[in-house]
LUMLUMDREN-2810 file (N, C-alpha, C; in Angstrom, 1 decimal):
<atoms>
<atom><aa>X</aa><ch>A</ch><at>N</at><xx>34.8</xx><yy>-13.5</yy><zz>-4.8</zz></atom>
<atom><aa>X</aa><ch>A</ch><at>CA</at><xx>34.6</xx><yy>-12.1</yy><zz>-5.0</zz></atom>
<atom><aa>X</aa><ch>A</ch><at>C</at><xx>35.9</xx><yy>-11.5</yy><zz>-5.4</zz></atom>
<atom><aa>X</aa><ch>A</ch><at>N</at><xx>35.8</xx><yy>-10.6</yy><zz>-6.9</zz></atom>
<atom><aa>X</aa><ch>A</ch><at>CA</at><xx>37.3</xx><yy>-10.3</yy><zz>-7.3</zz></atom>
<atom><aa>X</aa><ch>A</ch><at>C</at><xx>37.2</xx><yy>-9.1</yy><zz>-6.6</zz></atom>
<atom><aa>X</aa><ch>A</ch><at>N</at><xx>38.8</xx><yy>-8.5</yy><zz>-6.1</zz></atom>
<atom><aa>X</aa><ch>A</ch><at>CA</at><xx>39.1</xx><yy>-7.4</yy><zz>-5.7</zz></atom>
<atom><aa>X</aa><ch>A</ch><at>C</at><xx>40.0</xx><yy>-6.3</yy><zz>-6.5</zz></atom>
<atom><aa>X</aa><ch>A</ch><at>N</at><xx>39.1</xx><yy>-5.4</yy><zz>-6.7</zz></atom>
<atom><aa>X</aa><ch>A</ch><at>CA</at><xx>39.5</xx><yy>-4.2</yy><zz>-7.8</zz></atom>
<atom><aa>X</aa><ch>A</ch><at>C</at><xx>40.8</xx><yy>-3.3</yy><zz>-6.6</zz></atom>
<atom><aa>X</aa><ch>A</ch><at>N</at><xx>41.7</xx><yy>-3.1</yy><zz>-7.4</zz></atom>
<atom><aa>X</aa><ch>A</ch><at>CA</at><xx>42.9</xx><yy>-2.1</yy><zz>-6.6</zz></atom>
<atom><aa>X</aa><ch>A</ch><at>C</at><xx>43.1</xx><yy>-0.8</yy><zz>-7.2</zz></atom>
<atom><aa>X</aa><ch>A</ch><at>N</at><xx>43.0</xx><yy>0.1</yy><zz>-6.6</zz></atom>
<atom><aa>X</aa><ch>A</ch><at>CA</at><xx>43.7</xx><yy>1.6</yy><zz>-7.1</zz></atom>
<atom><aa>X</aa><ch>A</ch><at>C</at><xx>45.0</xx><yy>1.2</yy><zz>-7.6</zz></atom>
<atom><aa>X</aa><ch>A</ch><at>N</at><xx>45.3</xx><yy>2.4</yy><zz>-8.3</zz></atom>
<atom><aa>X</aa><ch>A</ch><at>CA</at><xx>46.1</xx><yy>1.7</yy><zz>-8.9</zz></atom>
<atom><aa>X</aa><ch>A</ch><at>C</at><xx>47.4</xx><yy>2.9</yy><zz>-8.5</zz></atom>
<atom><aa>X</aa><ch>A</ch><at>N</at><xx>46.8</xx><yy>4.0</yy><zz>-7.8</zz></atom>
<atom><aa>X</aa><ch>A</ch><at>CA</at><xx>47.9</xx><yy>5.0</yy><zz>-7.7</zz></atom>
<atom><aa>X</aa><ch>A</ch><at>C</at><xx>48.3</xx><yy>4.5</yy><zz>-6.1</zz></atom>
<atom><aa>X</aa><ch>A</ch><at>N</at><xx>47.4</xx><yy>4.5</yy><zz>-5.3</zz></atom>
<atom><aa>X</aa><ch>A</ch><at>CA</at><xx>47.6</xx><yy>4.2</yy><zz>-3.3</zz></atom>
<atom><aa>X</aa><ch>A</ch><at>C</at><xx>46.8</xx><yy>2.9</yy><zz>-3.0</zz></atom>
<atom><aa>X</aa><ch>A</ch><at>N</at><xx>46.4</xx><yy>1.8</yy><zz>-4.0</zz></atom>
<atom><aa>X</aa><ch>A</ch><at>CA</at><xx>46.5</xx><yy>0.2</yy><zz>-3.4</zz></atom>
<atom><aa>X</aa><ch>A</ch><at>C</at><xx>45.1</xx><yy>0.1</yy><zz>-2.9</zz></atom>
<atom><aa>X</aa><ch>A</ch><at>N</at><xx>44.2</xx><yy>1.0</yy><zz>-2.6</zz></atom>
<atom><aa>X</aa><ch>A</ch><at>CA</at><xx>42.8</xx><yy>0.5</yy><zz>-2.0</zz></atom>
<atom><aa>X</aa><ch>A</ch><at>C</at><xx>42.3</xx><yy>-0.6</yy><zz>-2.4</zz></atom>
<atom><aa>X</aa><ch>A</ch><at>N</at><xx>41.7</xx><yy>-1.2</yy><zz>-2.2</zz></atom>
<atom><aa>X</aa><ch>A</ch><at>CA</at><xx>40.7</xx><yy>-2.4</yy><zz>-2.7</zz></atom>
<atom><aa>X</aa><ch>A</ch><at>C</at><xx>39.3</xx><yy>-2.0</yy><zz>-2.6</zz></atom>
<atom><aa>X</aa><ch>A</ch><at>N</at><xx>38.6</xx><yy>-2.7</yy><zz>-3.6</zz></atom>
<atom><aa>X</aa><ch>A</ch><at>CA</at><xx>36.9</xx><yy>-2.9</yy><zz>-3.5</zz></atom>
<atom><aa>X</aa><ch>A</ch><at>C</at><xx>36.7</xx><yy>-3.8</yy><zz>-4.2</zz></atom>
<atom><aa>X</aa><ch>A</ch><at>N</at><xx>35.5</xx><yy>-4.2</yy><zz>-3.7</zz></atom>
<atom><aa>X</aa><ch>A</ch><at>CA</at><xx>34.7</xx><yy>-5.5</yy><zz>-4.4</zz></atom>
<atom><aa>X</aa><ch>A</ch><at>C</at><xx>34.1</xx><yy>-5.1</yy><zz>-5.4</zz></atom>
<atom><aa>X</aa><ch>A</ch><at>N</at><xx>33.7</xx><yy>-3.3</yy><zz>-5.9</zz></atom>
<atom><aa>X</aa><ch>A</ch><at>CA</at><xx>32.6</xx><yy>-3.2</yy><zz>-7.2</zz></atom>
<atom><aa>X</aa><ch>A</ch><at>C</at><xx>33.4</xx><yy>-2.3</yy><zz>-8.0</zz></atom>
<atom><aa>X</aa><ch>A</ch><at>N</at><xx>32.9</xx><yy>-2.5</yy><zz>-9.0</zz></atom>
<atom><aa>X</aa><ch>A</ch><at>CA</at><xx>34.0</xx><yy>-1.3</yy><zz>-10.1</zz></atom>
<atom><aa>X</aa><ch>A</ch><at>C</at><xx>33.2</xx><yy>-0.1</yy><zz>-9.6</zz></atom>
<atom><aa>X</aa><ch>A</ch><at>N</at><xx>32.4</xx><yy>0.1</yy><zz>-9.7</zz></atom>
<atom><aa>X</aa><ch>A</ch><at>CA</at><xx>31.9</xx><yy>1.5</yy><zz>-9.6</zz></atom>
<atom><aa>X</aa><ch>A</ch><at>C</at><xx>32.4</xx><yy>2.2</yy><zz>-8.1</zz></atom>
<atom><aa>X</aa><ch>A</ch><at>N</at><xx>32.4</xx><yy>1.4</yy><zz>-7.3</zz></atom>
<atom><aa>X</aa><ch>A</ch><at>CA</at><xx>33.1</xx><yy>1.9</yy><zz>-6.0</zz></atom>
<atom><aa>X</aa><ch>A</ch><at>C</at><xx>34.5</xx><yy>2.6</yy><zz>-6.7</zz></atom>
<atom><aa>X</aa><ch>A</ch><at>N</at><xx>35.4</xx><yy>1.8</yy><zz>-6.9</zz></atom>
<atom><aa>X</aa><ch>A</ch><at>CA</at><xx>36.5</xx><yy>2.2</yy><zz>-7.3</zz></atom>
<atom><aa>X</aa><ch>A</ch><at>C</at><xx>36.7</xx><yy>3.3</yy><zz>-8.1</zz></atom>
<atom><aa>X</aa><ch>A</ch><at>N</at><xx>36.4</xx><yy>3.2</yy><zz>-9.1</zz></atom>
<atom><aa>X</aa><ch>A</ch><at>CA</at><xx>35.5</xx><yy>4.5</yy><zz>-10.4</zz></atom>
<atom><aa>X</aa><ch>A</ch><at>C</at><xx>35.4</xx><yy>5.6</yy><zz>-9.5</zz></atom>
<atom><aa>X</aa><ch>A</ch><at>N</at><xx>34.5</xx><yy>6.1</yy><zz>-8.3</zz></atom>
<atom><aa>X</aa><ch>A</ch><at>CA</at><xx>34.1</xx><yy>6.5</yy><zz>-7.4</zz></atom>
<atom><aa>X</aa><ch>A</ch><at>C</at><xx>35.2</xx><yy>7.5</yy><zz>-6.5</zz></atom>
<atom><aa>X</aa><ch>A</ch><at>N</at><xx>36.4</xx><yy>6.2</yy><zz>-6.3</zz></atom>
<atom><aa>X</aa><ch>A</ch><at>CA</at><xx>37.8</xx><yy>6.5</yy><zz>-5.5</zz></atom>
<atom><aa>X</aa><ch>A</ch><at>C</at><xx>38.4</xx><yy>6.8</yy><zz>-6.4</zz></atom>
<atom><aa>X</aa><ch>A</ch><at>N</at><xx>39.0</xx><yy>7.1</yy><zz>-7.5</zz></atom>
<atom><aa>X</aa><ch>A</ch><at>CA</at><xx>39.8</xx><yy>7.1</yy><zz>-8.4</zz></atom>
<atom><aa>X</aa><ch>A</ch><at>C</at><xx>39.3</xx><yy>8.8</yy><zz>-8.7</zz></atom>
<atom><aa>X</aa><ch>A</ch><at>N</at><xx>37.8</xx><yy>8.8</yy><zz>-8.9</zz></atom>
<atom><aa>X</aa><ch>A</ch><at>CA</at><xx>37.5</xx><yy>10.6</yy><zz>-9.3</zz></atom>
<atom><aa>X</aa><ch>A</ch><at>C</at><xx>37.6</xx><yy>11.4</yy><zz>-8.8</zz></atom>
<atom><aa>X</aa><ch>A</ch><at>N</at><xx>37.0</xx><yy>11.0</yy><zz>-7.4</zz></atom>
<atom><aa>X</aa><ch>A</ch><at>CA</at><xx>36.8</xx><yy>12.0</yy><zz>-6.6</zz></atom>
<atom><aa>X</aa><ch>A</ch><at>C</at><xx>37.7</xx><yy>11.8</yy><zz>-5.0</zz></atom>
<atom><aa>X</aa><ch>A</ch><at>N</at><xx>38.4</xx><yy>10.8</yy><zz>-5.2</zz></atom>
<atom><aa>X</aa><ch>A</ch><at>CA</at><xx>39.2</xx><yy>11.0</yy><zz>-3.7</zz></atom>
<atom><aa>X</aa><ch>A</ch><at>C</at><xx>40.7</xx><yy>10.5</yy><zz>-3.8</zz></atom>
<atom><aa>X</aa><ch>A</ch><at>N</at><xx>41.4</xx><yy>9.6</yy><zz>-4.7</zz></atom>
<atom><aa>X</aa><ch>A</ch><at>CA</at><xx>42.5</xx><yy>9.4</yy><zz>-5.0</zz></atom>
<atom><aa>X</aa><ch>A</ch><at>C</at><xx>43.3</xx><yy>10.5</yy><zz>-5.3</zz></atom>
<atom><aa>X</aa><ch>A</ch><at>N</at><xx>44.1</xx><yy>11.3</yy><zz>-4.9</zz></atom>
<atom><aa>X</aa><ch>A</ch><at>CA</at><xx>45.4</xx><yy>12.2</yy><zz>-5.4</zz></atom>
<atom><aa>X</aa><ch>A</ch><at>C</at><xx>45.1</xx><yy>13.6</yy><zz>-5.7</zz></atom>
<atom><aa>X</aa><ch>A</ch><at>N</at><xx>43.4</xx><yy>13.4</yy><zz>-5.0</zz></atom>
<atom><aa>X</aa><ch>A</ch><at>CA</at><xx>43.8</xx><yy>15.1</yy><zz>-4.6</zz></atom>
<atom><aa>X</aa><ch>A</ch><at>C</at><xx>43.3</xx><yy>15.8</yy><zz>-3.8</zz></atom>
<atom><aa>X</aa><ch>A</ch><at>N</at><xx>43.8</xx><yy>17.1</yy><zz>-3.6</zz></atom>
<atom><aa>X</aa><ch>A</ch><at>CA</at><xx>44.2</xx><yy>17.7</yy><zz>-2.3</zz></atom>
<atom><aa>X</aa><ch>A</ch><at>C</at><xx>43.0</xx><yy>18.1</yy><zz>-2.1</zz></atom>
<atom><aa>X</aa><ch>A</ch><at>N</at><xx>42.8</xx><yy>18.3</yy><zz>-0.4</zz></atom>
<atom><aa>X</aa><ch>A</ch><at>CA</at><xx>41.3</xx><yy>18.5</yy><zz>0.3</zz></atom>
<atom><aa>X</aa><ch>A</ch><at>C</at><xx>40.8</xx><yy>19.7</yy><zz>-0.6</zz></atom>
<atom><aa>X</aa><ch>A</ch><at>N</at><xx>39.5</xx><yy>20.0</yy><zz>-1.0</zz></atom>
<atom><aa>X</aa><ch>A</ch><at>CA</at><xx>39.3</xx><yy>21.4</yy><zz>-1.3</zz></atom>
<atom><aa>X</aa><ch>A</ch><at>C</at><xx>38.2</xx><yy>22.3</yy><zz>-0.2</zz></atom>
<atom><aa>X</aa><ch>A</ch><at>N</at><xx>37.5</xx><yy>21.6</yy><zz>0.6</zz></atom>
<atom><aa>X</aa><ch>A</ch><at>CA</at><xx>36.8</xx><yy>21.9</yy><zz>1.9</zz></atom>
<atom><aa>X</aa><ch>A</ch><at>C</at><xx>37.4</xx><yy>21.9</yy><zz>3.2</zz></atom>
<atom><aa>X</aa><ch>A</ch><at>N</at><xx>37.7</xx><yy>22.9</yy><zz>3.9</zz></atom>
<atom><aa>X</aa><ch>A</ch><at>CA</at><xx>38.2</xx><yy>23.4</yy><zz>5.0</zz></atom>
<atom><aa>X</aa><ch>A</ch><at>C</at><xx>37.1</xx><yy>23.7</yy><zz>6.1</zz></atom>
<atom><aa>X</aa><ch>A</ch><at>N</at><xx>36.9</xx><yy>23.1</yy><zz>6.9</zz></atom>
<atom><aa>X</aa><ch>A</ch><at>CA</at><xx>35.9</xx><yy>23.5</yy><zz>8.1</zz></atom>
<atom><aa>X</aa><ch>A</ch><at>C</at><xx>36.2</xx><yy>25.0</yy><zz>8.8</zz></atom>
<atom><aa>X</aa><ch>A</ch><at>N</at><xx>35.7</xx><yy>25.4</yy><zz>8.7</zz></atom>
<atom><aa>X</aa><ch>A</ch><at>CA</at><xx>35.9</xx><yy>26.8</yy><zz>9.0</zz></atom>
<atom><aa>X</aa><ch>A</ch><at>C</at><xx>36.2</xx><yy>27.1</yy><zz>10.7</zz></atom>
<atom><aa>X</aa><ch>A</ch><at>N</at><xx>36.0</xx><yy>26.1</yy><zz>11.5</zz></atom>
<atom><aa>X</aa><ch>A</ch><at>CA</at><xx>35.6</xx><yy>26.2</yy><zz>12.9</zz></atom>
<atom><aa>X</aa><ch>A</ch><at>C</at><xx>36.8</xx><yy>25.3</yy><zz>14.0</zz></atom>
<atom><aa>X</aa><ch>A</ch><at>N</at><xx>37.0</xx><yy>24.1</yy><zz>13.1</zz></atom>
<atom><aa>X</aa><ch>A</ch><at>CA</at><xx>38.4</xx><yy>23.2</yy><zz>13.5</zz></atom>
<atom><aa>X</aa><ch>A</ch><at>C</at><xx>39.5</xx><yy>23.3</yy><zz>12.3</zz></atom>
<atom><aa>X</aa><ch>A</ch><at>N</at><xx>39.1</xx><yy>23.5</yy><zz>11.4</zz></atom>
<atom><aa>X</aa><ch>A</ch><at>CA</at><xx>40.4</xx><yy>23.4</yy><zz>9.9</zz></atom>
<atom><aa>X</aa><ch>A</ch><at>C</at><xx>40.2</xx><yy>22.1</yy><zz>9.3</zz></atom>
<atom><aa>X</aa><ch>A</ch><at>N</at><xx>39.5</xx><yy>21.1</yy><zz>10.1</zz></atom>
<atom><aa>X</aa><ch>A</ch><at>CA</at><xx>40.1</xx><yy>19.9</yy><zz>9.3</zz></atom>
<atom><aa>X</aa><ch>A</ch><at>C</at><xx>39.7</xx><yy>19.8</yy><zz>7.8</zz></atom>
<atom><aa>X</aa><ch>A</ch><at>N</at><xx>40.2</xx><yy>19.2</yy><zz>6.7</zz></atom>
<atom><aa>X</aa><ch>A</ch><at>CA</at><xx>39.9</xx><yy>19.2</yy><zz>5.8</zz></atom>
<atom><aa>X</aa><ch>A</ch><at>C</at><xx>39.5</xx><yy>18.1</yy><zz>4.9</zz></atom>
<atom><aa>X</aa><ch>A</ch><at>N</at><xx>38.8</xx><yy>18.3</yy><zz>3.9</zz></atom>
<atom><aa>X</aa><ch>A</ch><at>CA</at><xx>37.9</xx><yy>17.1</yy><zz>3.4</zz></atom>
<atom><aa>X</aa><ch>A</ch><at>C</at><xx>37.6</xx><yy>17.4</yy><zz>1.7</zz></atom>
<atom><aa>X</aa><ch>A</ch><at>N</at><xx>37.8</xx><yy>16.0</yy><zz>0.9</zz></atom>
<atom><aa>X</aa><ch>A</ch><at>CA</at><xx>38.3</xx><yy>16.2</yy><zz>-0.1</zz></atom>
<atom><aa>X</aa><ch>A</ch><at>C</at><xx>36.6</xx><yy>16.2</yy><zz>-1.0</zz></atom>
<atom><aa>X</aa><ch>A</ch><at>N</at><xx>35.7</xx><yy>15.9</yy><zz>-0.1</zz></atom>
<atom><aa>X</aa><ch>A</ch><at>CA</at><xx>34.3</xx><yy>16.1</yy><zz>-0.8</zz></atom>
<atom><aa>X</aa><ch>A</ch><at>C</at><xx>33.4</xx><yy>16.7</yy><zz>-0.2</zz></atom>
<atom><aa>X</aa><ch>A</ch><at>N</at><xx>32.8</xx><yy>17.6</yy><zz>-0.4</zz></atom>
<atom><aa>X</aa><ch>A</ch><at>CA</at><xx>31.7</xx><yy>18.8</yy><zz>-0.2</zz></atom>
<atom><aa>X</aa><ch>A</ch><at>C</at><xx>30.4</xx><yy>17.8</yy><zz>1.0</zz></atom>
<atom><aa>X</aa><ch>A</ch><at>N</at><xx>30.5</xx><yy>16.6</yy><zz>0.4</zz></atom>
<atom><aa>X</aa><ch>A</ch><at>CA</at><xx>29.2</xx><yy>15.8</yy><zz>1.0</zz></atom>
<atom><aa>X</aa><ch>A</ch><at>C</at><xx>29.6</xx><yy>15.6</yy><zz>2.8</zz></atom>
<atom><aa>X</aa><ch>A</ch><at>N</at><xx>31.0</xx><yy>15.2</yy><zz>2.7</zz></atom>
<atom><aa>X</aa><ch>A</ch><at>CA</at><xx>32.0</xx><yy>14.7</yy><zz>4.2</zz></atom>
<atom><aa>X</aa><ch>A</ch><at>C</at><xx>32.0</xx><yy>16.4</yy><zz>4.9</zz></atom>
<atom><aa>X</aa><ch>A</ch><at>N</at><xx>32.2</xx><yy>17.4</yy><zz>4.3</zz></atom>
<atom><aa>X</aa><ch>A</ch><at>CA</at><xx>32.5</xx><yy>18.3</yy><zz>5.1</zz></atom>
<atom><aa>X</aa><ch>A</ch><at>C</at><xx>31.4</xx><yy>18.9</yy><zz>5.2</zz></atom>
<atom><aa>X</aa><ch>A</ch><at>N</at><xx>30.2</xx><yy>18.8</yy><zz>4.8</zz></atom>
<atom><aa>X</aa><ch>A</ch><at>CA</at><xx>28.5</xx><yy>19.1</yy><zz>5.5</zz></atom>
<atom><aa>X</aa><ch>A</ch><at>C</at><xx>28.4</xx><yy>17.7</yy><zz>6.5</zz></atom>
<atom><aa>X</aa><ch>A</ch><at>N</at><xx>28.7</xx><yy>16.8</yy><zz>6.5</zz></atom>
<atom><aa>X</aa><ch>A</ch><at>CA</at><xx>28.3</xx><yy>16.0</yy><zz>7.4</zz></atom>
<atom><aa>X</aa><ch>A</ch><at>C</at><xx>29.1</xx><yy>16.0</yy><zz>8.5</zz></atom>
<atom><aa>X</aa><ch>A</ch><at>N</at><xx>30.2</xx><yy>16.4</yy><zz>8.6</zz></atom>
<atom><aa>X</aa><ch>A</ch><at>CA</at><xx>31.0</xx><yy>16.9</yy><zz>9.1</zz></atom>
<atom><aa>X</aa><ch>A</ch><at>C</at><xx>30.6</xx><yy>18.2</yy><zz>10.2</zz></atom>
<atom><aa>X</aa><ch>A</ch><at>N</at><xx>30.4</xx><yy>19.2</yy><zz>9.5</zz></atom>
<atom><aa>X</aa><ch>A</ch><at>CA</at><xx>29.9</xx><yy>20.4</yy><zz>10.8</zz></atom>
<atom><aa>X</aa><ch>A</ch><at>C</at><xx>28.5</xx><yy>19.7</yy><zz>11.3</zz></atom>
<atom><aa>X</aa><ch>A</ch><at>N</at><xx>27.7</xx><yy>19.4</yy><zz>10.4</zz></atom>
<atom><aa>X</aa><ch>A</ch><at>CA</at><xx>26.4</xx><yy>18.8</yy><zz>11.6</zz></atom>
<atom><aa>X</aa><ch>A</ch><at>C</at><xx>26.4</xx><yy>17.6</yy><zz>12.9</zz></atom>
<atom><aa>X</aa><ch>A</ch><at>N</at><xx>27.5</xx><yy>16.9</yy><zz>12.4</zz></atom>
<atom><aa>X</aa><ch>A</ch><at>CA</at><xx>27.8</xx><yy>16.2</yy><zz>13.5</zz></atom>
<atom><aa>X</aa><ch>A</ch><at>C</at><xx>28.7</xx><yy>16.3</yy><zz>14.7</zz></atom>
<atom><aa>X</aa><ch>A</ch><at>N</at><xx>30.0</xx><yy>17.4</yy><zz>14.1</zz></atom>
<atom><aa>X</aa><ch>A</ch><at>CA</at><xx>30.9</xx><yy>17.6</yy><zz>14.9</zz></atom>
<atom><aa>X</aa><ch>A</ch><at>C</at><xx>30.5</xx><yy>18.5</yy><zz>15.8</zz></atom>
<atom><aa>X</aa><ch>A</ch><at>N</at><xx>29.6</xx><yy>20.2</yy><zz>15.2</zz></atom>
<atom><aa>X</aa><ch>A</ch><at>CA</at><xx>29.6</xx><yy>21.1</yy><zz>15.8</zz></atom>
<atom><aa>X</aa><ch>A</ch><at>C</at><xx>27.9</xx><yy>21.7</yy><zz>15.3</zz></atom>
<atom><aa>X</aa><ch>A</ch><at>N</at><xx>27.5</xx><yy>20.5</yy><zz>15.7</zz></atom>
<atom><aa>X</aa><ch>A</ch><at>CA</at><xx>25.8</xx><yy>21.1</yy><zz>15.5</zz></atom>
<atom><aa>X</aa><ch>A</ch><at>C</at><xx>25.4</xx><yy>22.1</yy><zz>14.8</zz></atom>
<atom><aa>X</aa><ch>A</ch><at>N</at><xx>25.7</xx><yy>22.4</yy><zz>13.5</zz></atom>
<atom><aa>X</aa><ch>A</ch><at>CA</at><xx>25.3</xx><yy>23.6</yy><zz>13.2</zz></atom>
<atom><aa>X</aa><ch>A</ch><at>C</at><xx>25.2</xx><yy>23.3</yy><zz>11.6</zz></atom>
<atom><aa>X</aa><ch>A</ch><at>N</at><xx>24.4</xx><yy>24.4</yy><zz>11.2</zz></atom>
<atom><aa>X</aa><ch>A</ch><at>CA</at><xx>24.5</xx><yy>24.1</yy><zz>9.9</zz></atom>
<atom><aa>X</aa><ch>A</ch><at>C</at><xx>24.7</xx><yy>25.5</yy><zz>8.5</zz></atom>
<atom><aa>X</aa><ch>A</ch><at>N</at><xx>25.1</xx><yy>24.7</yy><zz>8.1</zz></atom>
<atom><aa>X</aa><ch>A</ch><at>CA</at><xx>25.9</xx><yy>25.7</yy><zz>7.4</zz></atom>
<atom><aa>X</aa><ch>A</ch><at>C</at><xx>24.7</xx><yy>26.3</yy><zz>6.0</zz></atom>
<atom><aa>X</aa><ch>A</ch><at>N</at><xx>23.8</xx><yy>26.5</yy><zz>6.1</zz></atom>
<atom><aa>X</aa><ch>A</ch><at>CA</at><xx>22.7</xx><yy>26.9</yy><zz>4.8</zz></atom>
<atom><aa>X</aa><ch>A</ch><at>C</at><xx>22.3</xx><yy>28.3</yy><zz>5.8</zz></atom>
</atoms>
């Protein structure tokens, strides 16, 4: 199994498209979702809805 590497912070994956994946949407840049309730922050829209429904039961619609 070849192992694909970021090339900016060294990650590994086994599929290009994973990588592809890390490289657009999560390598080198800054959170843009803020939980409104703890602060933490989260660099995709998808983690920070799954995020309040799990952390703090609620939902945000």
């Amino acid at each position: 199994m070849c192992k694909l590497s970021c090339h900016n912070c060294g990650r590994s994956y086994s599929r290009r498209d994973n990588l592809q994946r890390h490289i657009r949407f999560v390598c080198g840049q800054s959170p843009k979702y803020a939980c409104l309730i703890c602060n933490r922050a989260f660099k995709q829209k998808s983690n920070y809805h799954r995020h309040v429904l799990n952390m703090h039961q609620t939902n945000l619609m």
